[in-house]
gemmi code that builds the backbone of each chain (N, CA, C; Angstrom):
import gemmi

chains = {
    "A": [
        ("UNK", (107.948, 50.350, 49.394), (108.698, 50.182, 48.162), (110.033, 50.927, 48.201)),
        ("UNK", (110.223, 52.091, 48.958), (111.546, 52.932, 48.775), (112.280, 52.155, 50.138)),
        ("UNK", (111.873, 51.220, 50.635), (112.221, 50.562, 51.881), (113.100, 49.426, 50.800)),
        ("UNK", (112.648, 48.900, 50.521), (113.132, 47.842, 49.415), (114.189, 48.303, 48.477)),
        ("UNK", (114.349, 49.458, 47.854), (115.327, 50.055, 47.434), (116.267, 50.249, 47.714)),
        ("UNK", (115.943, 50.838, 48.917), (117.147, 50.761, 50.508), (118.008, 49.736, 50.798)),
        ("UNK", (116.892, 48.486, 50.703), (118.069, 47.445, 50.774), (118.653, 46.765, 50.436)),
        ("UNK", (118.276, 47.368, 48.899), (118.852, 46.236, 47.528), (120.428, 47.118, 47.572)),
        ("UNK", (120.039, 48.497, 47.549), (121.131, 49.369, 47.129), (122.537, 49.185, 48.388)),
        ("UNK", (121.945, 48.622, 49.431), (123.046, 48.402, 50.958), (123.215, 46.825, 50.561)),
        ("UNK", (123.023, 46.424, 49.472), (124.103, 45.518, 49.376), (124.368, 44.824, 48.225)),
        ("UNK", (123.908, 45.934, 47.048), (124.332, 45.288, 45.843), (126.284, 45.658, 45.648)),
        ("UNK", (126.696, 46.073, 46.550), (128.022, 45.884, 46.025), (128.513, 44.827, 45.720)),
        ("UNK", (127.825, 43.334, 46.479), (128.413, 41.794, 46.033), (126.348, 41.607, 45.363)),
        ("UNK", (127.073, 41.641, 44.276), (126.148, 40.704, 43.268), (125.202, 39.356, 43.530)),
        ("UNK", (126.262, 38.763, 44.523), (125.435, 37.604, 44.590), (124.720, 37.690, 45.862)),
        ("UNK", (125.155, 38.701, 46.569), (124.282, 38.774, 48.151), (123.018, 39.618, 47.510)),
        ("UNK", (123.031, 40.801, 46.828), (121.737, 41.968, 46.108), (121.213, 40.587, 45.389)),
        ("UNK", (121.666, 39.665, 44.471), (120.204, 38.873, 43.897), (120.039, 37.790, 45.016)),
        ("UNK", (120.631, 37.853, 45.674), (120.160, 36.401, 46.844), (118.946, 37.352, 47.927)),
        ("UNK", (119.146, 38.803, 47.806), (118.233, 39.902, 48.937), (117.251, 40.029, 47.714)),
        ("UNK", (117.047, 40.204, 46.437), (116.035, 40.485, 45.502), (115.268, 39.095, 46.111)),
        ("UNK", (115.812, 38.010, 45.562), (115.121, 36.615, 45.976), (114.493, 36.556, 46.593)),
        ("UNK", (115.059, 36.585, 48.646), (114.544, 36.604, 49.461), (113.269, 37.442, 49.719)),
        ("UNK", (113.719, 38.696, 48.814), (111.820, 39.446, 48.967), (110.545, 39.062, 48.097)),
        ("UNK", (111.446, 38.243, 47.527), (110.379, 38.177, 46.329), (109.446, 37.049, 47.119)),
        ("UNK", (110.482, 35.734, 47.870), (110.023, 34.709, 48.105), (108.758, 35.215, 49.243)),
        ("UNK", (109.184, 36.029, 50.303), (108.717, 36.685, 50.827), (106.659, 37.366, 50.843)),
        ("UNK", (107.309, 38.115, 49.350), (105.693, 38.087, 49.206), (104.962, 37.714, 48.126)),
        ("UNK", (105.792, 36.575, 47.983), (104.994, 35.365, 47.109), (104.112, 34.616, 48.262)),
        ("UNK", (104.989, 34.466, 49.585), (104.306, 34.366, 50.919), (102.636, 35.317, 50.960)),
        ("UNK", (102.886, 35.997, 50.860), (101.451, 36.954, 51.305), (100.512, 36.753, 49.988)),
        ("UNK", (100.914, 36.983, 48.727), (100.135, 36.525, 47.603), (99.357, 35.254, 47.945)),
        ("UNK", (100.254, 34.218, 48.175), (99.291, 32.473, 48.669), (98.529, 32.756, 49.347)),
        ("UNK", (98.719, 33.796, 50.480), (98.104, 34.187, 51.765), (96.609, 34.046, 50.893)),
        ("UNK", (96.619, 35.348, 50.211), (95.359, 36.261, 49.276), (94.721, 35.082, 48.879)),
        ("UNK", (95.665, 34.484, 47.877), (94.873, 33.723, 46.771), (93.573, 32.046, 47.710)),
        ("UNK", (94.511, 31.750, 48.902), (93.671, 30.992, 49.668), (92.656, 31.868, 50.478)),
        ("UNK", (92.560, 32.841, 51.096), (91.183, 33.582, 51.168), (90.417, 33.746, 49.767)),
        ("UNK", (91.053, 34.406, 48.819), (90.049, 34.154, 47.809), (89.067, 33.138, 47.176)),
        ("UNK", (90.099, 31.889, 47.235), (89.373, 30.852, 46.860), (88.248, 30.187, 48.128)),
        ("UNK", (88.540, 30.110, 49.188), (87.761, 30.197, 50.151), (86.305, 30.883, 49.963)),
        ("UNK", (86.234, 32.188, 49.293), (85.524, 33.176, 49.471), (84.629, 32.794, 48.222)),
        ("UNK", (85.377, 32.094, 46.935), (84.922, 32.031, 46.177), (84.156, 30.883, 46.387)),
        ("UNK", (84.105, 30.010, 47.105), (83.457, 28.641, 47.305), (82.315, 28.603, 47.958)),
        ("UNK", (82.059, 29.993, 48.868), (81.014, 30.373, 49.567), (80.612, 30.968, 48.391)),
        ("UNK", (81.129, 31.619, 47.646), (79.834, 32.437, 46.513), (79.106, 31.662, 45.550)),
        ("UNK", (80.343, 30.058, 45.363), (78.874, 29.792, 44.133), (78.114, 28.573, 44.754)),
        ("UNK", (78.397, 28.369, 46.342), (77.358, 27.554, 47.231), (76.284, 28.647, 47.138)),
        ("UNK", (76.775, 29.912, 47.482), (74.868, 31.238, 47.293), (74.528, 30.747, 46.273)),
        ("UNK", (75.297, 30.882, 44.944), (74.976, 31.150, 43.508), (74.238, 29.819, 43.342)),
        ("UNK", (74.541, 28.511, 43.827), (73.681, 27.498, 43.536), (72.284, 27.162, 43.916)),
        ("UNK", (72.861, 28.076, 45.540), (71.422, 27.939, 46.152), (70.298, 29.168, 45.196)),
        ("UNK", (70.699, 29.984, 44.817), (69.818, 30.730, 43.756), (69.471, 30.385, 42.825)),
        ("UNK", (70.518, 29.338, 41.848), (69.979, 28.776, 40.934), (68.736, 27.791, 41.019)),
        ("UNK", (68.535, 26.868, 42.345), (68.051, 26.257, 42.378), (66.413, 26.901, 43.141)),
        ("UNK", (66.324, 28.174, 43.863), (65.158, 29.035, 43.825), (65.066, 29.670, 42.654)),
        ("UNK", (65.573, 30.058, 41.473), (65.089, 30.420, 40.401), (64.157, 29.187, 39.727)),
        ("UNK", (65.036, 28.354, 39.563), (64.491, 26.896, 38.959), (62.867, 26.916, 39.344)),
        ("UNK", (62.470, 26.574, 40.664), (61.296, 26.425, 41.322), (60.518, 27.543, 41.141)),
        ("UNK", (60.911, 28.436, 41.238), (59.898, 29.671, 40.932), (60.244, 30.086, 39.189)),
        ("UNK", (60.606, 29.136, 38.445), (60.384, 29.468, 36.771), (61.000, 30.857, 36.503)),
        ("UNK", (61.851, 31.544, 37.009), (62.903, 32.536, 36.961), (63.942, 32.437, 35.934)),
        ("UNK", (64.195, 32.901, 34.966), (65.509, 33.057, 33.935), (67.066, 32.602, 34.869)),
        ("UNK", (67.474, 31.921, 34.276), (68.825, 31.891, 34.463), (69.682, 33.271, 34.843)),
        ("UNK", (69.334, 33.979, 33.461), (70.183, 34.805, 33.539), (69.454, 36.255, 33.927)),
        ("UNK", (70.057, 37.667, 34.443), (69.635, 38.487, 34.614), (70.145, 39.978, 34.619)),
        ("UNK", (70.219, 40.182, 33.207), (70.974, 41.599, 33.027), (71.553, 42.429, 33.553)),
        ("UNK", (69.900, 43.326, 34.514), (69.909, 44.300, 34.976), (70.561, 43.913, 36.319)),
        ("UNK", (70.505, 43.208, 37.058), (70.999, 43.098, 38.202), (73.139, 42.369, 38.097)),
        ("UNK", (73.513, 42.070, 36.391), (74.673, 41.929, 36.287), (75.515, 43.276, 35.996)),
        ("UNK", (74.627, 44.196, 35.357), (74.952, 45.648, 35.309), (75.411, 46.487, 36.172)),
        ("UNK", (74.315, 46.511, 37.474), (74.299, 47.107, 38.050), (75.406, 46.276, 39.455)),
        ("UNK", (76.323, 44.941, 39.463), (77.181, 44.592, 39.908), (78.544, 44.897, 39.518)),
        ("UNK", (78.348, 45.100, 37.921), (79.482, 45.682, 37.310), (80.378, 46.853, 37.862)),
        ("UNK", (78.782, 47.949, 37.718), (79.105, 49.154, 38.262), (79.656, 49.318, 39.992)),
        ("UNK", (78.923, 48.578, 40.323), (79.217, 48.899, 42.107), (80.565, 48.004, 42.218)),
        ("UNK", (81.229, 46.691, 41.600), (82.426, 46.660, 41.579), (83.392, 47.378, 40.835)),
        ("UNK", (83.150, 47.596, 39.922), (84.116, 49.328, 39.073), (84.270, 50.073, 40.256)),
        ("UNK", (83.084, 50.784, 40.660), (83.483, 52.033, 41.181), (83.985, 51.351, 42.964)),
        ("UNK", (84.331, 50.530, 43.398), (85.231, 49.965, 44.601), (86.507, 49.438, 43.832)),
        ("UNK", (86.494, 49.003, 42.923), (87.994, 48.818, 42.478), (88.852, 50.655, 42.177)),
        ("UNK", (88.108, 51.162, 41.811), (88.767, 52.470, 41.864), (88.977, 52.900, 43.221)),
        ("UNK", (88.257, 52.828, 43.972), (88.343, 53.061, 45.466), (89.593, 52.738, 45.701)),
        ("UNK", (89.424, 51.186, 45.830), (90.445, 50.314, 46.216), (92.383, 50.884, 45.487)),
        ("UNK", (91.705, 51.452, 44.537), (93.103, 51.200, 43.649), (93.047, 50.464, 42.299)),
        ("UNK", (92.416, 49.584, 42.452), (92.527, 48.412, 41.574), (92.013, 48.897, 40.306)),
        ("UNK", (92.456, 48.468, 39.378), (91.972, 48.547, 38.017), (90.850, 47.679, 37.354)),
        ("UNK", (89.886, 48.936, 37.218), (88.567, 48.397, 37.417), (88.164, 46.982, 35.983)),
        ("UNK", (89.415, 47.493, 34.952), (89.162, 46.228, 34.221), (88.918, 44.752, 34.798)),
        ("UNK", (90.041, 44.484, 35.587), (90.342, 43.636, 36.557), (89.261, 43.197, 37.355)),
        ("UNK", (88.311, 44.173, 37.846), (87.299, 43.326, 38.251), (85.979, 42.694, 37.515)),
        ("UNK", (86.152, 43.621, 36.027), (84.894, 43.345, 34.638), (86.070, 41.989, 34.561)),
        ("UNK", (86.816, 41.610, 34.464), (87.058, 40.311, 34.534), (86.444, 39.366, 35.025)),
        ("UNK", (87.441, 39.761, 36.349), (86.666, 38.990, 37.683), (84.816, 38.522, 37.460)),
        ("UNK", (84.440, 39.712, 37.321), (83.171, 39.403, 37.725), (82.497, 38.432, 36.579)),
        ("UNK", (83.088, 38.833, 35.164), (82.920, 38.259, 34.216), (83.004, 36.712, 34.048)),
        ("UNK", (84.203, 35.990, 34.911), (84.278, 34.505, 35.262), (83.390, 34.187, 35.993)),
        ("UNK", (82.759, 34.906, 36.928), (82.127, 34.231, 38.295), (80.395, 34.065, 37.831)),
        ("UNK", (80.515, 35.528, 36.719), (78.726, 35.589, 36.273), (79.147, 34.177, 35.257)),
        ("UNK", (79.631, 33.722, 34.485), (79.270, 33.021, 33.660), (79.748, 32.042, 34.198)),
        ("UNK", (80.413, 31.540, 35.042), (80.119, 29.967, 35.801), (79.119, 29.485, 36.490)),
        ("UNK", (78.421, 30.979, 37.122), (76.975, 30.829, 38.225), (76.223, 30.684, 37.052)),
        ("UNK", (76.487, 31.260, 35.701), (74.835, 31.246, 34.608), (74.959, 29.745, 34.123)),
        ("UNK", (75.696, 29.137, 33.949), (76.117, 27.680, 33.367), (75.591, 26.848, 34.460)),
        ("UNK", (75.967, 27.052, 35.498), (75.400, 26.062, 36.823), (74.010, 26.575, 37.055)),
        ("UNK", (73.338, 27.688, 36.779), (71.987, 27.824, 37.027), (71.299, 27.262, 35.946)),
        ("UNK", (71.710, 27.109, 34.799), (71.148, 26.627, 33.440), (70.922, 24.620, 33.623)),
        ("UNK", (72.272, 24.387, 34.156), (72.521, 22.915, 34.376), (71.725, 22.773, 35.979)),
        ("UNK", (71.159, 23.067, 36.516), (70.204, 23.042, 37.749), (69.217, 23.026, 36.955)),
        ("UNK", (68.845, 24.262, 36.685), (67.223, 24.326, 35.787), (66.801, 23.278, 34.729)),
        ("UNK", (67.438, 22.253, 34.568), (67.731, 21.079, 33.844), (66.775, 19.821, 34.572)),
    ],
    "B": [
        ("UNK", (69.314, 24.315, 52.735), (68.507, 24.194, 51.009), (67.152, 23.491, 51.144)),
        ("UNK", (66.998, 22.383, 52.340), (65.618, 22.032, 52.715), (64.376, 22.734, 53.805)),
        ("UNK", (65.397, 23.825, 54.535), (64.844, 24.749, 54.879), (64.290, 25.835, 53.768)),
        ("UNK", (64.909, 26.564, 52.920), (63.988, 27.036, 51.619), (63.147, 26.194, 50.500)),
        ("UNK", (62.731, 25.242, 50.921), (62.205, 24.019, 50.161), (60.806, 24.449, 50.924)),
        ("UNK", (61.234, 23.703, 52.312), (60.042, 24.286, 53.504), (59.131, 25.749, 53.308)),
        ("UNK", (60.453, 26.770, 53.858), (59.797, 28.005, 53.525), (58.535, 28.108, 52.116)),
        ("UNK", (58.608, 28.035, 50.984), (58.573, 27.973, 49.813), (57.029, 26.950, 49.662)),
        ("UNK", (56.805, 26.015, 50.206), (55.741, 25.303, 50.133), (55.155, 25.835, 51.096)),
        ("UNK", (55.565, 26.146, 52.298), (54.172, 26.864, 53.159), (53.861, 27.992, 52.537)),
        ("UNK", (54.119, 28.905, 51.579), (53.583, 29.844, 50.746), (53.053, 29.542, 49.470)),
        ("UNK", (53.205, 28.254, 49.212), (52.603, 27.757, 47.467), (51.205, 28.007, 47.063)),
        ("UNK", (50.597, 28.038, 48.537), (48.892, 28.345, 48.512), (48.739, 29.463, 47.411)),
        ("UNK", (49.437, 29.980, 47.429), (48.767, 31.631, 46.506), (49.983, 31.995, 46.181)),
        ("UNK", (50.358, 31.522, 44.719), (50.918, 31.875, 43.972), (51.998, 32.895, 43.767)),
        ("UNK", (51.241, 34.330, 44.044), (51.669, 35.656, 44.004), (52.836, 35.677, 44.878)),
        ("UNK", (52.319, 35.152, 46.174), (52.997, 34.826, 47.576), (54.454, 34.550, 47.281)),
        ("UNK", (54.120, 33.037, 46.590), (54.964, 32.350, 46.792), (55.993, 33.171, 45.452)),
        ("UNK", (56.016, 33.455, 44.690), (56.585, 34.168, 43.845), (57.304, 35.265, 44.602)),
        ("UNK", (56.701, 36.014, 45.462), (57.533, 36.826, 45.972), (58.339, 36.653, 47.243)),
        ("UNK", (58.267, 35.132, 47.838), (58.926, 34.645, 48.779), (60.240, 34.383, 47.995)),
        ("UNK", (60.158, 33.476, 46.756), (61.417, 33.433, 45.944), (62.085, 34.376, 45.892)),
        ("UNK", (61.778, 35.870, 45.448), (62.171, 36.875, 45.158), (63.147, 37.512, 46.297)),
        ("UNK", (62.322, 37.125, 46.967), (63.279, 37.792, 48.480), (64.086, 37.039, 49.327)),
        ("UNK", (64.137, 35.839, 49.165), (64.989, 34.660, 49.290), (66.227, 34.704, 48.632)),
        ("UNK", (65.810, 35.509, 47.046), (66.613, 35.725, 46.235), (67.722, 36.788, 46.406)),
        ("UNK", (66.990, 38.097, 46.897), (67.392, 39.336, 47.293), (68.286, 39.328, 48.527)),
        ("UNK", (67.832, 38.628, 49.542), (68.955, 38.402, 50.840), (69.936, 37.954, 50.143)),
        ("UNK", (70.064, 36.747, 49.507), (71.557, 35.579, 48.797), (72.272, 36.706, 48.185)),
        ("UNK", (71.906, 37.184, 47.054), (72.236, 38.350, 46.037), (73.425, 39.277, 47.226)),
        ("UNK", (72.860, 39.823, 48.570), (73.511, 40.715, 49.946), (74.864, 39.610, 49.846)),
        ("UNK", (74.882, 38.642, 50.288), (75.471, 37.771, 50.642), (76.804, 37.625, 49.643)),
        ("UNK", (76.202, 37.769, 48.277), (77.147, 37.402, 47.288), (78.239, 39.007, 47.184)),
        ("UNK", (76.832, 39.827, 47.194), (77.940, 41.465, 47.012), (78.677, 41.408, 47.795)),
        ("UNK", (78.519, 40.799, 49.677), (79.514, 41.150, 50.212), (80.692, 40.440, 50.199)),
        ("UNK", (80.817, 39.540, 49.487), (81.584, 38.374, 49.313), (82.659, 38.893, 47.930)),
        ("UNK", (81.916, 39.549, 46.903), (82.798, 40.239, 45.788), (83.046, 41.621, 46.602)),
        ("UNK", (82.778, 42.245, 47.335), (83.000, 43.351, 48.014), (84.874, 43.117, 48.674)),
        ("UNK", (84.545, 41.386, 49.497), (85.728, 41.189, 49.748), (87.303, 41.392, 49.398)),
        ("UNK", (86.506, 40.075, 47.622), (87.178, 39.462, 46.814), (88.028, 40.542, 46.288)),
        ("UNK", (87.522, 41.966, 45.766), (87.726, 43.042, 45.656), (88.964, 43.207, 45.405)),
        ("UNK", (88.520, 44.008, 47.046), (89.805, 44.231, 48.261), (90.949, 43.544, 48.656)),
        ("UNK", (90.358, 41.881, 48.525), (91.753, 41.361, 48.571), (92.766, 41.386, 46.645)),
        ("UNK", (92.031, 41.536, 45.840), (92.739, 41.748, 44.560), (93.026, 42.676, 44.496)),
        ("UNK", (93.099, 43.961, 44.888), (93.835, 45.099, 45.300), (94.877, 44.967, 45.820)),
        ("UNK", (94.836, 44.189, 47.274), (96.233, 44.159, 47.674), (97.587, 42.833, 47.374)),
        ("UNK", (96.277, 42.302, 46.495), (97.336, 41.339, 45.776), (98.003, 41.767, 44.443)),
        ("UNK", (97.656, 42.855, 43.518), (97.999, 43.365, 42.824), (99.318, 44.369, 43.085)),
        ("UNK", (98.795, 44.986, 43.927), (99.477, 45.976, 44.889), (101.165, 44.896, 45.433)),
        ("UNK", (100.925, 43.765, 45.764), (102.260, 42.877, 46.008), (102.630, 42.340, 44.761)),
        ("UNK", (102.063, 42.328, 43.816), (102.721, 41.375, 42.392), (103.416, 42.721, 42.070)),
        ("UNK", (103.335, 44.120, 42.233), (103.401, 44.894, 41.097), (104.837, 45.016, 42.031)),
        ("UNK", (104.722, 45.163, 43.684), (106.365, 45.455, 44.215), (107.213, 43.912, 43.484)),
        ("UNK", (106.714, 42.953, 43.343), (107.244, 41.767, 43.042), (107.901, 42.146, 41.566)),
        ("UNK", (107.235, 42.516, 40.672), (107.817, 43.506, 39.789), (108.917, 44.164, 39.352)),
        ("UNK", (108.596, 45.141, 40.234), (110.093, 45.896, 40.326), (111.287, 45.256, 41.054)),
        ("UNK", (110.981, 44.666, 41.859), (112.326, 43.643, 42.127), (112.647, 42.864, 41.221)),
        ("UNK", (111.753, 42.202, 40.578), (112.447, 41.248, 39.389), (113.072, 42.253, 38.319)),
        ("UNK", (112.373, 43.580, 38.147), (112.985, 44.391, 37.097), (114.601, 44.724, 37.525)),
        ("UNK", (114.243, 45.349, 39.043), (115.581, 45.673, 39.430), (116.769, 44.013, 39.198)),
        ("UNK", (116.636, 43.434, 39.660), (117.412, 41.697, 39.802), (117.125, 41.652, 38.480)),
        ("UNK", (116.935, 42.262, 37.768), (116.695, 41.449, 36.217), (116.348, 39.779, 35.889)),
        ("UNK", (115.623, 39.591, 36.774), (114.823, 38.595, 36.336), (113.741, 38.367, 35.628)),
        ("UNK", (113.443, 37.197, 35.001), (112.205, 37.331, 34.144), (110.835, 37.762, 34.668)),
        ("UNK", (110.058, 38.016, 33.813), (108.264, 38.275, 34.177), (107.823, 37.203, 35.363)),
        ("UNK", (108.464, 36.265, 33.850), (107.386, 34.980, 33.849), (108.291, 34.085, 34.822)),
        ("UNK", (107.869, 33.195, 35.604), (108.039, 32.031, 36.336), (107.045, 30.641, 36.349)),
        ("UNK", (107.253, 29.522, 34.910), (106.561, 28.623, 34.890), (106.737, 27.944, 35.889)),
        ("UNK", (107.484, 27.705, 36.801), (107.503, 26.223, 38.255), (106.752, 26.872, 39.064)),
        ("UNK", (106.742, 28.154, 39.727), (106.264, 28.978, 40.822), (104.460, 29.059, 39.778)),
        ("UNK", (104.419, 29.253, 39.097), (103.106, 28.729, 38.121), (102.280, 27.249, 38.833)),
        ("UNK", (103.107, 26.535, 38.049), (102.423, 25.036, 38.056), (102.056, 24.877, 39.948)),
        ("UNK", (102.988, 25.119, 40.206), (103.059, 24.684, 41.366), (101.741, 25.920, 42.596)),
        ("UNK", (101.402, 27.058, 42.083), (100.113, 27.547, 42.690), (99.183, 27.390, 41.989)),
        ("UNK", (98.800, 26.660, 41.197), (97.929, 26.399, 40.198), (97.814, 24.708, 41.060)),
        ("UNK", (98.534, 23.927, 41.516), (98.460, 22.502, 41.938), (97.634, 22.563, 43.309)),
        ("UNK", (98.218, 23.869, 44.499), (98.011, 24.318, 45.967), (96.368, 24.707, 45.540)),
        ("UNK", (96.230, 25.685, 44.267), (94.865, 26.275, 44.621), (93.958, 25.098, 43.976)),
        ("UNK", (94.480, 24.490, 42.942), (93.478, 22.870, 42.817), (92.854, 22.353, 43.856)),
        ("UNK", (94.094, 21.806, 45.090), (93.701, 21.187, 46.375), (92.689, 21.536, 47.459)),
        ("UNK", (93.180, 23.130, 47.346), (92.559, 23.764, 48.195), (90.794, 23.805, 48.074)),
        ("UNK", (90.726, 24.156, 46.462), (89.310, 23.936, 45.531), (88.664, 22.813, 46.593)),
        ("UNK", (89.388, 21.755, 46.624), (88.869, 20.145, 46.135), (88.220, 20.056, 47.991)),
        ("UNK", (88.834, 20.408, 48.316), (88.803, 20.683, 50.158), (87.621, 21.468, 50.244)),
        ("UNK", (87.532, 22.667, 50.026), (86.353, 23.577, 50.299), (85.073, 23.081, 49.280)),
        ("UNK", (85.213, 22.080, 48.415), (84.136, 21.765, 47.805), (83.940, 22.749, 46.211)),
        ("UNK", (85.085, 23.191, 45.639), (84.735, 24.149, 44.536), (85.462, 23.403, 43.645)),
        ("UNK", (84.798, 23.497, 42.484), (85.116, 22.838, 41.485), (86.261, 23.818, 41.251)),
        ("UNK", (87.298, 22.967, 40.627), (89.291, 22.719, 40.465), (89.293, 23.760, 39.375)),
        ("UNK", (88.545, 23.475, 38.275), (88.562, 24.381, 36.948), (87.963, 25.627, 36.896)),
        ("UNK", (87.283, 26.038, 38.667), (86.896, 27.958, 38.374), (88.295, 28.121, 39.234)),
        ("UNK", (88.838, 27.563, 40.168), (90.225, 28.450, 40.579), (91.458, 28.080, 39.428)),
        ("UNK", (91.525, 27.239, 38.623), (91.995, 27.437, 37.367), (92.201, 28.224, 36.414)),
        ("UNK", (90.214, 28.930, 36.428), (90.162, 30.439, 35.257), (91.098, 31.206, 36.522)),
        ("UNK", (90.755, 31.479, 37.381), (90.981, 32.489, 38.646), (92.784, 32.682, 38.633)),
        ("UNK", (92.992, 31.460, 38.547), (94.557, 31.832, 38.534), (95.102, 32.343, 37.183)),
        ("UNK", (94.767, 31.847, 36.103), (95.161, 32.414, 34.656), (94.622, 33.779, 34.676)),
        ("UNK", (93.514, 34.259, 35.020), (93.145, 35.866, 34.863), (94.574, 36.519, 36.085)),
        ("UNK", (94.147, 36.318, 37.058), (95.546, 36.961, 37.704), (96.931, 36.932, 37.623)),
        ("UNK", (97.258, 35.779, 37.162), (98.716, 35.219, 36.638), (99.181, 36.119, 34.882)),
        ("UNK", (97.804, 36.477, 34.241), (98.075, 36.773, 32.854), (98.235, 38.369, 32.983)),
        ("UNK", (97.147, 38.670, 33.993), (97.273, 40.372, 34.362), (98.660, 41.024, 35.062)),
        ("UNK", (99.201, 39.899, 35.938), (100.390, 40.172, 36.854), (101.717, 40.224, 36.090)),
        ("UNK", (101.383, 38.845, 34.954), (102.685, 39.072, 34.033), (102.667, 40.272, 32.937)),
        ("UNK", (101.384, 40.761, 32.451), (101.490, 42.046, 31.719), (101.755, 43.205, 32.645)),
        ("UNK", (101.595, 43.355, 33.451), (102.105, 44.344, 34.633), (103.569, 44.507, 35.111)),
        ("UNK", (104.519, 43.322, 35.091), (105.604, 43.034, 35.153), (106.507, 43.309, 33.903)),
        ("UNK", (105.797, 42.903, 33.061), (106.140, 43.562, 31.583), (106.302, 45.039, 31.306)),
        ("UNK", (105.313, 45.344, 31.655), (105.030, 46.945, 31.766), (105.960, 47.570, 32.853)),
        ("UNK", (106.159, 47.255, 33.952), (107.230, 47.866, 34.544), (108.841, 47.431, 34.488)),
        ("UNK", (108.956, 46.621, 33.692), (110.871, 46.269, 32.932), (110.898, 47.061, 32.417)),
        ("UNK", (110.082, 47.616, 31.520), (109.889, 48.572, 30.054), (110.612, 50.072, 30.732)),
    ],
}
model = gemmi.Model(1)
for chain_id, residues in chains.items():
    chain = gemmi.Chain(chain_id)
    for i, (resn, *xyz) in enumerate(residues, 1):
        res = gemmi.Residue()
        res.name, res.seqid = resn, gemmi.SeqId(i, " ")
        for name, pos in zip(("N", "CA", "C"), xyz):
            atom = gemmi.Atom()
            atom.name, atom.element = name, gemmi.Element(name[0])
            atom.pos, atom.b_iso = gemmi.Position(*pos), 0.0
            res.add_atom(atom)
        chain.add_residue(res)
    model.add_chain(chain)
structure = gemmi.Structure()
structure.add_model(model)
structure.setup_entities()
C-alpha cells in the first residue's frame, strides 16, 4: 500500500497521467478480485454438491433438515479464523448465514 | 450418491447400524464442507484485503465507491461461471451482493 502511494505521488504532477496510474491499479486488482471470486464460486459448487449429498442421507435416515448445534459450533470456528485471517468476523456470520440457509431449503426440498 | 445408497442398504438389517452408518457418512461430508469454508475464508480475507487497497485509490483519484457497469458485468461472469460448474446462478448472486454491499460500505468508510 505505501508502494502505491509512491507511485501515485511520482506522477501526479500531470493529472491525467496520476488518474490514468490510479486506473491502471485499480484495473489491476480488479484482476486478482475475479481471480478470488472464480475460486470461490468453484468452491462453493463443491459445497452444496456435499450439502446435497447430506441432504439426501438425512432424508433416508429421517434426520431434521436443520441442525443447530452443529450451525453454532461452525459459526464459532469460522469467527475465530476470520479473526485469524484478518477478516471481519461479521463477514463470515454472513457468509455462512447464505450458505446455511440455501443447504436448509435444498435439504427441506430433497426431504420432499 | 449410488455408492452411499449401496453402503446404507447393506447395513439396513439392524436399524441401530444403519442409523449410525448415516451418521458417519454424515460426519466425513460435514470434514469436507469445513474444509471448503476453511478455504472460502481465506480467500475473503484476501479479497477484502484488495477491495479495501482498491479503496484508497479510488479515495485518493477521487472516484466514486460505487461502480454499476464493473457490477453488472461480474455479476453476468459469476452467473456463467455458476451455470458451468453446475451451481445454481441465484446463490453466486446472494454471494456477489453480500461482498459487493460490504466492499462498497468499506470504500465509504475510507473517503470519510
Amino acid at each position: 500500500m505505501s508502494e502505491h502511494e509512491t507511485d501515485t505521488r511520482e506522477t501526479v504532477v500531470d493529472k491525467y497521467t496520476a488518474t490514468n496510474s490510479f486506473a491502471a491499479q485499480i484495473q489491476q486488482l480488479r484482476q486478482s478480485i475475479d481471480g478470488i471470486d472464480t475460486e470461490i464460486v468453484k468452491l462453493l459448487a463443491r459445497r452444496f454438491a456435499i450439502t446435497d449429498t447430506v441432504g439426501q442421507l438425512k432424508a433416508q435416515a429421517g434426520f431434521a433438515p436443520a441442525d443447530p448445534d452443529r450451525e453454532h459450533q461452525q459459526v464459532a470456528q469460522l469467527r475465530a479464523l476470520a479473526e485469524q485471517e484478518g477478516l471481519d468476523p461479521m463477514i463470515v456470520e454472513q457468509y455462512h448465514a447464505l450458505v446455511a440457509s440455501v443447504a436448509k431449503e435444498r435439504h427441506a426440498h430433497i426431504a420432499h
